[in-house]
LUMZAMAR-413100 format. One record per atom (N, C-alpha, C): z, x, y. Coordinates in steps of 0.001 Angstrom, whole numbers, padded with zeros to 6 digits, always signed. Layout:
ZXY/...
This chain:
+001356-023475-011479/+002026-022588-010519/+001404-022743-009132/+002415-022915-008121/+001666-022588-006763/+000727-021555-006534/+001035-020307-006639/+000504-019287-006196/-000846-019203-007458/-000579-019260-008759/-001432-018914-009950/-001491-019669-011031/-002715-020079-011652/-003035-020619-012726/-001549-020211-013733/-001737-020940-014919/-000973-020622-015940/-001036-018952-016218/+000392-018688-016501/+000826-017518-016889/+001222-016930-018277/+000409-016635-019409/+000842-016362-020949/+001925-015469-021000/+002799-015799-021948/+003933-014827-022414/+003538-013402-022130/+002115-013136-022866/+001705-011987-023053/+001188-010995-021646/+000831-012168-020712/+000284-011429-019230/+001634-011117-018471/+002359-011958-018693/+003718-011449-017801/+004645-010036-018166/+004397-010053-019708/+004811-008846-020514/+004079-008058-020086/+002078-008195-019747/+001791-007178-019148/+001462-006496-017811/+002437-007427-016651/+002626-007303-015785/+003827-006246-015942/+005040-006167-016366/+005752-005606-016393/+005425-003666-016828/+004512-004113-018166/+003731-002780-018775/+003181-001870-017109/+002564-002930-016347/+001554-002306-015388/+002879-001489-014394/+003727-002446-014131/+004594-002279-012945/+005679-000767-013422/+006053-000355-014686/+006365+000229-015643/+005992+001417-015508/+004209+001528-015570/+003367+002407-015944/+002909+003048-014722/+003119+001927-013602/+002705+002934-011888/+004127+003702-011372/+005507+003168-011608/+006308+004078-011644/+006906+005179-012317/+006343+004976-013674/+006599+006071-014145/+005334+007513-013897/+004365+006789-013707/+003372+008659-013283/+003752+008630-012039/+004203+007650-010901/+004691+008067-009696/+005931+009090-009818/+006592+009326-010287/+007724+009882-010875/+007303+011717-011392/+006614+011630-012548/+005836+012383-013206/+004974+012879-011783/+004264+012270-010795/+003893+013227-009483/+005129+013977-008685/+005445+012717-008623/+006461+013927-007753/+007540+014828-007976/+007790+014992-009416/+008505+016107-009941/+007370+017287-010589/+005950+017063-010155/+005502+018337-010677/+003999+018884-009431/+004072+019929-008477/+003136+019492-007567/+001199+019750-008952/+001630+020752-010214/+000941+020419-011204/-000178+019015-012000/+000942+018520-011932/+000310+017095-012130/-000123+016187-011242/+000422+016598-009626/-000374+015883-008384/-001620+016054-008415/-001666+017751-008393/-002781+018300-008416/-004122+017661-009579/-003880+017458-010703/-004983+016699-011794/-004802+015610-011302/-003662+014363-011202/-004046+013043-010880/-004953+012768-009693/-004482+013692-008458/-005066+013115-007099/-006518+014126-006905/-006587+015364-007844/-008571+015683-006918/-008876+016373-008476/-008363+016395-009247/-008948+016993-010494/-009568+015515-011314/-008878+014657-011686/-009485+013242-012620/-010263+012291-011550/-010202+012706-009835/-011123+011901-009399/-012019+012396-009159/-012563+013778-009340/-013819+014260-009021/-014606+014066-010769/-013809+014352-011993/-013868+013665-013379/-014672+011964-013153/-014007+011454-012475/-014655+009536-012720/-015341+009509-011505/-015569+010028-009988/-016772+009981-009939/-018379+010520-010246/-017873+011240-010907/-018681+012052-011285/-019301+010913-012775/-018722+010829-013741/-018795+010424-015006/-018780+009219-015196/-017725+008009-014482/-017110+006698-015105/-017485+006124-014158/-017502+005981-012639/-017252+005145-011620/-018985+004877-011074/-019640+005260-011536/-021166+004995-011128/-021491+003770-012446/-020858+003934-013091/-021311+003082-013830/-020598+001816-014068/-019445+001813-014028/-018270+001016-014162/-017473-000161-012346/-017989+000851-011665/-017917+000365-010027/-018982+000242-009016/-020339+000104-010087/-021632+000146-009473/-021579-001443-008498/-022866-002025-007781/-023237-002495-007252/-023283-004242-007918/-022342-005112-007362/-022445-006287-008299/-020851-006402-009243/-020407-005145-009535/-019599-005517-010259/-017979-006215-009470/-016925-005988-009989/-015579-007128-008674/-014921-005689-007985/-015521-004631-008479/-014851-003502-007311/-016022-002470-007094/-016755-003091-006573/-018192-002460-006478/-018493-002847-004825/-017988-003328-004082/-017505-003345-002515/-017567-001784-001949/-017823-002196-000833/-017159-000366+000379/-015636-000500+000332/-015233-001864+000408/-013797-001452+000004/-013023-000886-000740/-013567-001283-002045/-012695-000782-003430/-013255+001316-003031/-014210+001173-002516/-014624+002744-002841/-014104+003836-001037/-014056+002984-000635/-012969+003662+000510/-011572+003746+000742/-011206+002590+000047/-009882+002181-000457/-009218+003700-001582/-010122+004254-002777/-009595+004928-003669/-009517+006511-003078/-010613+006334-001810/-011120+008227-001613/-009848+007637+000021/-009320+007183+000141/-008443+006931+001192/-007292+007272+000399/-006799+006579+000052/-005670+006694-001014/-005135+008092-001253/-006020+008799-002352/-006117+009993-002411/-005932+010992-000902/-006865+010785-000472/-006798+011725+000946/-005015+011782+001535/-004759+010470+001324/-003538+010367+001751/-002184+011063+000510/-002242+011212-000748/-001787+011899-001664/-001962+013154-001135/-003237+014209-001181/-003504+015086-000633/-002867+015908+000701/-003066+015159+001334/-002473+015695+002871/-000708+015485+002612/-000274+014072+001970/+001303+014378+001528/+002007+015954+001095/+000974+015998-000291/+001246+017271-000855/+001353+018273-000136/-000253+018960+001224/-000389+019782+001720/+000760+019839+003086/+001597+018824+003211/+002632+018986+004051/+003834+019144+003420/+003843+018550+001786/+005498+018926+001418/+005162+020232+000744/+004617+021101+000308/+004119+022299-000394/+003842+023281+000608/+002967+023517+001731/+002473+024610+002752/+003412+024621+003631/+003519+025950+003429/+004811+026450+004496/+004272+026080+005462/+005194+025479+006606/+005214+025736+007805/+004611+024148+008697/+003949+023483+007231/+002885+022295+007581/+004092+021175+007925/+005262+021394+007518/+006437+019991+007612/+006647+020525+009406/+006445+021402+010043/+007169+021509+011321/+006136+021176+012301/+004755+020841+011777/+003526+021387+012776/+003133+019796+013054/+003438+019357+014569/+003450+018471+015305/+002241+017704+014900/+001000+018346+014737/-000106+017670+014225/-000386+017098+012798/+000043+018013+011738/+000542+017992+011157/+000963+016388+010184/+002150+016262+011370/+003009+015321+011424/+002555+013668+011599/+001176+013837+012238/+000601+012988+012664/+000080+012030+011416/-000525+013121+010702/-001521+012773+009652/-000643+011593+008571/+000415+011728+007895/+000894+010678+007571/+000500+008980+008423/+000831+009016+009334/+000772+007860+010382/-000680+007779+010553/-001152+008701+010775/-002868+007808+010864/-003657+007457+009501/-002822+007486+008293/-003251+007928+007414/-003263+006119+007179/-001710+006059+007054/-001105+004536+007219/-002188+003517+007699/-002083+003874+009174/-002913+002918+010016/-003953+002605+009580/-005041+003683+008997/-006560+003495+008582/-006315+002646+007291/-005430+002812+006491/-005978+002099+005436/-005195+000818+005583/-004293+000381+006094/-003716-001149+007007/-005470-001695+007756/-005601-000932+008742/-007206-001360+009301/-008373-001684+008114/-008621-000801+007438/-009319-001191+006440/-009326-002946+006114/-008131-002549+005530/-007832-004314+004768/-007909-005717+006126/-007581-004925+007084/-007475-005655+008304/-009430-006173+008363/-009730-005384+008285/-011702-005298+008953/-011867-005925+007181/-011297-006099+006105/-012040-006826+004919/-011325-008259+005501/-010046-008449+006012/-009436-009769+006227/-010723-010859+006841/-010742-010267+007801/-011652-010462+009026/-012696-011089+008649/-013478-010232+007907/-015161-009939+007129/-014959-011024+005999/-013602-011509+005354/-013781-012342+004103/-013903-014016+005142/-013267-014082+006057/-012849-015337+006931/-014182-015606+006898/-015560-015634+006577/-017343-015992+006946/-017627-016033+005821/-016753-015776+004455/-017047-015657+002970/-017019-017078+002454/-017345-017952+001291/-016919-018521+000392/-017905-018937-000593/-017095-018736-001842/-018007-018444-003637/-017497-017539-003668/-018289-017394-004426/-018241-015967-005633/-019039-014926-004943/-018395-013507-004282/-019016-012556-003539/-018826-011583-004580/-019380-010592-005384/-019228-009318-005895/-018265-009997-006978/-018782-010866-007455/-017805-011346-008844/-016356-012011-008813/-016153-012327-007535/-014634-012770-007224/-014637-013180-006172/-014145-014791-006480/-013638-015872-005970/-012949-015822-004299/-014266-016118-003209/-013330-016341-001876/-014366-017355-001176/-012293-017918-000541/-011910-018789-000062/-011972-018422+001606/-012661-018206+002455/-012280-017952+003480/-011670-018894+004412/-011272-018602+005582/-010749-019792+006432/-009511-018894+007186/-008885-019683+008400/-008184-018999+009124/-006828-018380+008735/-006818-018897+007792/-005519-017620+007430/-005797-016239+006911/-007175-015976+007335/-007915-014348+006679/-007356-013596+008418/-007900-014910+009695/-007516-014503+010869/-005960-014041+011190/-005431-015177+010582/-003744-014894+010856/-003080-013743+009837/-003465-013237+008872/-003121-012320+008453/-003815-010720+009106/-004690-010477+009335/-005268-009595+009866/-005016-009097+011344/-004155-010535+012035/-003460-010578+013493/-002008-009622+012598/-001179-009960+011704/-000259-009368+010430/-000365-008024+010555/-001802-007673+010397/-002077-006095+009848/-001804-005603+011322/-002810-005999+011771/-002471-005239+013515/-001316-004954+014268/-000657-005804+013991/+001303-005431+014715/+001759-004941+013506/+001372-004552+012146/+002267-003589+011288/+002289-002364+011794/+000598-001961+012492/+000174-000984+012518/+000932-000515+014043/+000660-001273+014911/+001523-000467+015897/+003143-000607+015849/+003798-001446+014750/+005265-001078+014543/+005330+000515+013962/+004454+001104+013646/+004641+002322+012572/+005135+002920+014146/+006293+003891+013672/+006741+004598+015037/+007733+005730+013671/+007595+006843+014669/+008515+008348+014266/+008258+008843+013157/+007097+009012+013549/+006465+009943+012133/+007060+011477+013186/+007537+012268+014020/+007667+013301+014197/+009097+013540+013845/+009895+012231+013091/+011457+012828+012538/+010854+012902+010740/+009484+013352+010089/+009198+012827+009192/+009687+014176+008796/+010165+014599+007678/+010846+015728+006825/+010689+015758+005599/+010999+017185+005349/+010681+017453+003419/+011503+017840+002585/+012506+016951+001963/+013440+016910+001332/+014007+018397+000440/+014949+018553+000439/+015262+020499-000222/+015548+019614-001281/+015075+018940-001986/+015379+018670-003752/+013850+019193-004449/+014575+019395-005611/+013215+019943-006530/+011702+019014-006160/+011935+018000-006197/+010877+017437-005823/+009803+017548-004421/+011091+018132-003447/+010371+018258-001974/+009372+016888-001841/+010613+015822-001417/+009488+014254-000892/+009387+014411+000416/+008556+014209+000671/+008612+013433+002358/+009118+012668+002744/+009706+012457+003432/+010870+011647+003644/+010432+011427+005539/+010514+009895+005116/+010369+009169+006874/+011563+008424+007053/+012394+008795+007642/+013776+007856+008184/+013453+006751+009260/+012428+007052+009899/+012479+005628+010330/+011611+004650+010004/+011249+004918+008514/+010129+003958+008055/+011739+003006+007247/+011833+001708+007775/+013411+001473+007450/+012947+000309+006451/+013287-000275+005764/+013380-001656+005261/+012721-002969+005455/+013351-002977+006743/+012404-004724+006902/+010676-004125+007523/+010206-002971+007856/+009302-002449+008250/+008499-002584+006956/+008670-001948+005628/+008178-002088+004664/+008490-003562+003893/+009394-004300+003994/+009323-005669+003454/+008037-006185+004479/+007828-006176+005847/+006631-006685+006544/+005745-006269+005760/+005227-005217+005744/+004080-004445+004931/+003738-005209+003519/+004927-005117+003090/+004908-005833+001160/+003973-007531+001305/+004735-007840+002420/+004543-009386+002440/+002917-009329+003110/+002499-009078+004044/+001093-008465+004938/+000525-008035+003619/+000678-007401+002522/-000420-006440+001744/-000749-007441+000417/+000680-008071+000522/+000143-009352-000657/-000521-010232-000267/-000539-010587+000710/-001630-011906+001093/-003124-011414+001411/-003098-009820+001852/-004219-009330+002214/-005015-009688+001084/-004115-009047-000451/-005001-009000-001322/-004967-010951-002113/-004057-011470-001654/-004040-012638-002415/-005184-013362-001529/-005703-012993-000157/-006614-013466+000329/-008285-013092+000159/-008150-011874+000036/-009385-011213-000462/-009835-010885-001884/-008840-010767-002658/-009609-010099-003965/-007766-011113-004893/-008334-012704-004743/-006917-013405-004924/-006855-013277-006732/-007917-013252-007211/-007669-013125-008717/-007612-011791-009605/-007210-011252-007861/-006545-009644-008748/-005230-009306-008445/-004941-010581-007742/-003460-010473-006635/-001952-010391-007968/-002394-010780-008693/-001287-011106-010054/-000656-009809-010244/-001735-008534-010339/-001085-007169-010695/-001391-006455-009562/-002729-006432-008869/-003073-005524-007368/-001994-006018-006231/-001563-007424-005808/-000550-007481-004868/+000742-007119-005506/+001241-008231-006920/+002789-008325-007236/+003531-006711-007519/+002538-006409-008483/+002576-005721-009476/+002866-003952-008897/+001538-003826-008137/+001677-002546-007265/+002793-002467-005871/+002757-003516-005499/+003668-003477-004258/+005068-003137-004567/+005294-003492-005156/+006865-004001-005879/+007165-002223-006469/+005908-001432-007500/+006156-000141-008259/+006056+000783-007172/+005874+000563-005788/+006373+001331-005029/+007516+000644-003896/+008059-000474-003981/+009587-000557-003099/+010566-000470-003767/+010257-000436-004884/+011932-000472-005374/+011947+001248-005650/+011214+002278-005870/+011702+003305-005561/+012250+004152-004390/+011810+003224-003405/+011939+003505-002226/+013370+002867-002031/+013562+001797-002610/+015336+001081-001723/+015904+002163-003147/+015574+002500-004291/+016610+002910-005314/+016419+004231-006199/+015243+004765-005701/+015442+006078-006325/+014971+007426-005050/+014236+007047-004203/+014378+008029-003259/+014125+007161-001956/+015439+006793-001120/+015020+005958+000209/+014272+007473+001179/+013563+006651+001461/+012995+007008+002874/+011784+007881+002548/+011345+007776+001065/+009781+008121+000822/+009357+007220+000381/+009111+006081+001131/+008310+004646+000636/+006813+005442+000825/+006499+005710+001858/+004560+006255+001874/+004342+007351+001034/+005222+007869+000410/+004863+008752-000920/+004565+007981-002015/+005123+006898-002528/+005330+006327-003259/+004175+005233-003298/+004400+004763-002195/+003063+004167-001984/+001353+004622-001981/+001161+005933-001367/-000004+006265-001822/-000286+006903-003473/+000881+007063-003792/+000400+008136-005052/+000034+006578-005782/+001253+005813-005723/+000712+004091-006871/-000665+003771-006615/-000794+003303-004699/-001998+002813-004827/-003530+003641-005334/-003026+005007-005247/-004494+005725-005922/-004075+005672-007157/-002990+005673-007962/-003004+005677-009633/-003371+003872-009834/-003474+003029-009166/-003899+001930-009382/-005256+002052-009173/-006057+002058-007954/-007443+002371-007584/-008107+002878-008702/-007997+003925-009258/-008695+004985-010482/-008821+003758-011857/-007408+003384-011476/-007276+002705-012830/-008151+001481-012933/-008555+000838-012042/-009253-000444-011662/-011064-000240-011526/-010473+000649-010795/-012295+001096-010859/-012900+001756-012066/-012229+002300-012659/-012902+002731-014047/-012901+001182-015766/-011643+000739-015306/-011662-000880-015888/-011511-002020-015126/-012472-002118-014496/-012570-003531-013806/-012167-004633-014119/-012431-005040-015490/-012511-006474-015996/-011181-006773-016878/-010259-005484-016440/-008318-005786-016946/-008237-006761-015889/-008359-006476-014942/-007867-007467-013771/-008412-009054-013922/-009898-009267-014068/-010612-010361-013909/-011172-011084-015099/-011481-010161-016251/-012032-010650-017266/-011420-010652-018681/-010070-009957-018825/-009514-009522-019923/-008530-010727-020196/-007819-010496-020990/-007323-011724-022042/-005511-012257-020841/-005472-010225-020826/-003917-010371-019778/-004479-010897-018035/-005534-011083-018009/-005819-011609-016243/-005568-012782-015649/-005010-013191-015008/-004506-014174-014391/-004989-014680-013246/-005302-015468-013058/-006356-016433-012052/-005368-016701-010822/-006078-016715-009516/-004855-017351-008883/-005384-018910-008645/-004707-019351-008055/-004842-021159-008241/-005658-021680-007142/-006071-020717-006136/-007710-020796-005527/-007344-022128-004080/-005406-022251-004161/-005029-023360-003274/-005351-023145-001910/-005492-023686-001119/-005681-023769+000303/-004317-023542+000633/-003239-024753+000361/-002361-024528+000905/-001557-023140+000618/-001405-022809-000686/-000743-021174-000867/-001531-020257+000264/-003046-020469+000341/-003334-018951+001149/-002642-019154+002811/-002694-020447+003241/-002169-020619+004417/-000596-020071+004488/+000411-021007+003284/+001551-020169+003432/+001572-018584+003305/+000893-018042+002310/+001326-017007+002765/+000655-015803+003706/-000302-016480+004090/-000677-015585+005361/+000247-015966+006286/+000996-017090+006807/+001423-017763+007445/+002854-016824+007146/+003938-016462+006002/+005185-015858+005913/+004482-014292+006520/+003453-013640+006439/+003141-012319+006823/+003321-012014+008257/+002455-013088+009135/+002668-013192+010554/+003601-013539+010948/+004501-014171+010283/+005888-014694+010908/+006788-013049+010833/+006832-012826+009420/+007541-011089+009221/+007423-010649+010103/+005690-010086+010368/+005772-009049+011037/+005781-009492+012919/+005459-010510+013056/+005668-010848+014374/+007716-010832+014539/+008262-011356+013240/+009787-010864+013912/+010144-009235+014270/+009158-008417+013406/+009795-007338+013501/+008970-006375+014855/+007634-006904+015080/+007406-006384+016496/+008086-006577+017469/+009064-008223+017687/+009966-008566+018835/+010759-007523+018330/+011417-007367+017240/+012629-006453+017380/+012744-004530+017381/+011390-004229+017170/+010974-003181+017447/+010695-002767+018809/+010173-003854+019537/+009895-003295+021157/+010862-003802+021636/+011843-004300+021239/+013582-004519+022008/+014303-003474+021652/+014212-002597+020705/+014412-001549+020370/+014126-000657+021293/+012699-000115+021518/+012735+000827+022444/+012673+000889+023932/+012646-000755+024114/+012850-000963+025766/+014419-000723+025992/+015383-001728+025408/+016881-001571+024902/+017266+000560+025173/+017286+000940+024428/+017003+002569+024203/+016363+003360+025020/+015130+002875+025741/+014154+003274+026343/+013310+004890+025654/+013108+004635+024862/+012695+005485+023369/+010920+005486+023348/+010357+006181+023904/+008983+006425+023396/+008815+006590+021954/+008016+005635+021399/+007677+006002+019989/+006241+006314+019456/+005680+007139+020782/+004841+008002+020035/+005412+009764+020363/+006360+009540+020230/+007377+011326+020428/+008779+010952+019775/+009611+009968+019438/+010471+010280+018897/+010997+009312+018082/+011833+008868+017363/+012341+008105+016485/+012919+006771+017138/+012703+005673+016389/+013215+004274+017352/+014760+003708+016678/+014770+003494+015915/+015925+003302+015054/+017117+004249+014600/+017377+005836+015209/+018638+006395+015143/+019693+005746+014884/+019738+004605+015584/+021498+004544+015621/+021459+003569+014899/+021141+002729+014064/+020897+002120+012654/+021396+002871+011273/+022090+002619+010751/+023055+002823+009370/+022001+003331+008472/+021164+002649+008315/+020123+002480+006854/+018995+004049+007558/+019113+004165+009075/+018665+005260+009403/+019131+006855+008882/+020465+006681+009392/+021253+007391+009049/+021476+008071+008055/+021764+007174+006916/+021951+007524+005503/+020549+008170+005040/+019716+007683+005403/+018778+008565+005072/+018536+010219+005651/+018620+009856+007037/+019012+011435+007935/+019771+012409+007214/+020870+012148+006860/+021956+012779+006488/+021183+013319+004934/+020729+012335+004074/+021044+012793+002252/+019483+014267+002521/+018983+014461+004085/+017608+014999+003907/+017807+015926+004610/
C-alpha cells in the first residue's frame, strides 16, 4: 500500500469496529447531558488518577506533552460545549461565544508546534517511528491558515431538539474537509503508525455525522470523538502500535510529502476563497458570519 504496510482482513474489520464505536458513544453524549457528564470529567479524573500514570508514563508511544495536553484539551473543549448548550443564558453571551473558536485554534496550534518540533526528529522518539523533513513545515504552514479561516463563531447556536447541539452554520464543508485532510497528515506525519485508526478512523467518526446526522455540529462531534479516542489510547497504548489489529504505515517519503502537500493545497484554496469572501461582502469575521448567502449555510440556519 502507498500510504500503509499490509492490511489483515481482521484490522480493517477493526477499523470499522473503532469507527463504529466513536460514533456510537458520540451519539449516546449527545442525547444524554448524564452521560457527558461521566465520559468527559467523571472517567477522566477515574484514569488519571488510577490508569494513565502508569499506562501513559514517560517512554511509552503516548507518553509525550502532546498525547497529555491533547486529552485535558479535548475534554476542556467537551466541557465548555456542554456549559454553553445546558446554562441558561451561556448560548447568547458574546464571550461566551468565543470559547468554542479559541478552543479550535489551540488545539489546531498544538499539532501545528508538534508539526514543527517533529521536522528536527528522526528514529524512534517515545516508541514511534519519525520521519522528519519538510513536509512537517508545509503542513504546519496547513494548520496556520485553517486556523485563521475559522470565522463566525458569534452566529454559533443551540439547537431546540432534545439533544440541544451546538450548532455553527458557518463552519461549512470544504472548511472541515481542509481540517480532515490538515489533521490526517498531521497525524500521518507525527505519530504515522497510529495514523491507520488516530487519522482515518477518528476523522471520518466525526464528518460523516456532521454532513448526515446533525449538519452544522461538526466541533461537537469532533471534540466529544477526539476525547473518547484520547482516554481510549492512553489507557491502551499498544492497540494502536503493538497489538495484532495495528497497522504500520509504510514510513514512505514520498506519501508524507503528498500528503502534506494535498493539506496545503486544501487549505491554501480555501483561504483564497474565504478572504474573497469577505473582501467581495466586505464582512468582518471577527463579528459576524462570512458565508450567509451560501445554500449549505442556509439550510443549516433555517433547520436551527
Amino acid at each position: 500500500m502507498f500510504l500503509f504496510e499490509a492490511m489483515p482482513w481482521y484490522s480493517v474489520l477493526m477499523w470499522f469496529v473503532v469507527l463504529g464505536g466513536l460514533m456510537l458513544v458520540n451519539e449516546l453524549a449527545r442525547m444524554s447531558k448524564w452521560v457527558s457528564l461521566f465520559l468527559f470529567l467523571v472517567l477522566p479524573i477515574i484514569l488519571t488518577v488510577a490508569v494513565w500514570p502508569k499506562t501513559a508514563g514517560e517512554g511509552s508511544s503516548v507518553g509525550t506533552w502532546f498525547h497529555w495536553v491533547k486529552v485535558y484539551s479535548a475534554l476542556a473543549g467537551c466541557l465548555g460545549f456542554m456549559a454553553l448548550r445546558y446554562i441558561k443564558g451561556w448560548d447568547k453571551n458574546k464571550y461566551v461565544l468565543m470559547f468554542p473558536a479559541f478552543i479550535l485554534a489551540l488545539n489546531i496550534l498544538e499539532a501545528v508546534i508538534r508539526d514543527f518540533q517533529v521536522y528536527s526528529l528522526n528514529g524512534i522518539v517515545d516508541g514511534v517511528m519519525m520521519i522528519g523533513g519538510p513536509w512537517n513545515i508545509m503542513n504546519g504552514i496547513a494548520g496556520l491558515l485553517n486556523i485563521i479561516t475559522i470565522s463566525g463563531w458569534m452566529g454559533i447556536v443551540v439547537s431546540k431538539s432534545r439533544s440541544r447541539d451546538m450548532v455553527w452554520p458557518d463552519q461549512l464543508w470544504f472548511w472541515i474537509i481542509a481540517y480532515d485532510i490538515w489533521n490526517f497528515a498531521y497525524v500521518y506525519n507525527c505519530v504515522s503508525d497510529h495514523s491507520f485508526y488516530a487519522g482515518a478512523a477518528l476523522l471520518i467518526s466525526c464528518t460523516i455525522p456532521a454532513f448526515f446526522f446533525k449538519k452544522g455540529a461538526w466541533l461537537q462531534h469532533r471534540a466529544q470523538t477526539l476525547a473518547i479516542w484520547m482516554m481510549f489510547t492512553m489507557s491502551f497504548p499498544a492497540f494502536v502500535g503493538e497489538s495484532k489489529f495495528a497497522v504500520q504505515s509504510s514510513h514512505s517519503e514520498t506519501a508524507l510529502w503528498v500528503v502534506s502537500a494535498l493539506s496545503l493545497a486544501a487549505n491554501i484554496a480555501v483561504f483564497i476563497y474565504h478572504f474573497y469572501k469577505i473582501f467581495k461582502h466586505k464582512r468582518n469575521p471577527f463579528k459576524v458570519e462570512v458565508y450567509t448567502d451560501l445554500k449549505a449555510y442556509q439550510a443549516v440556519a433555517e433547520q436551527n
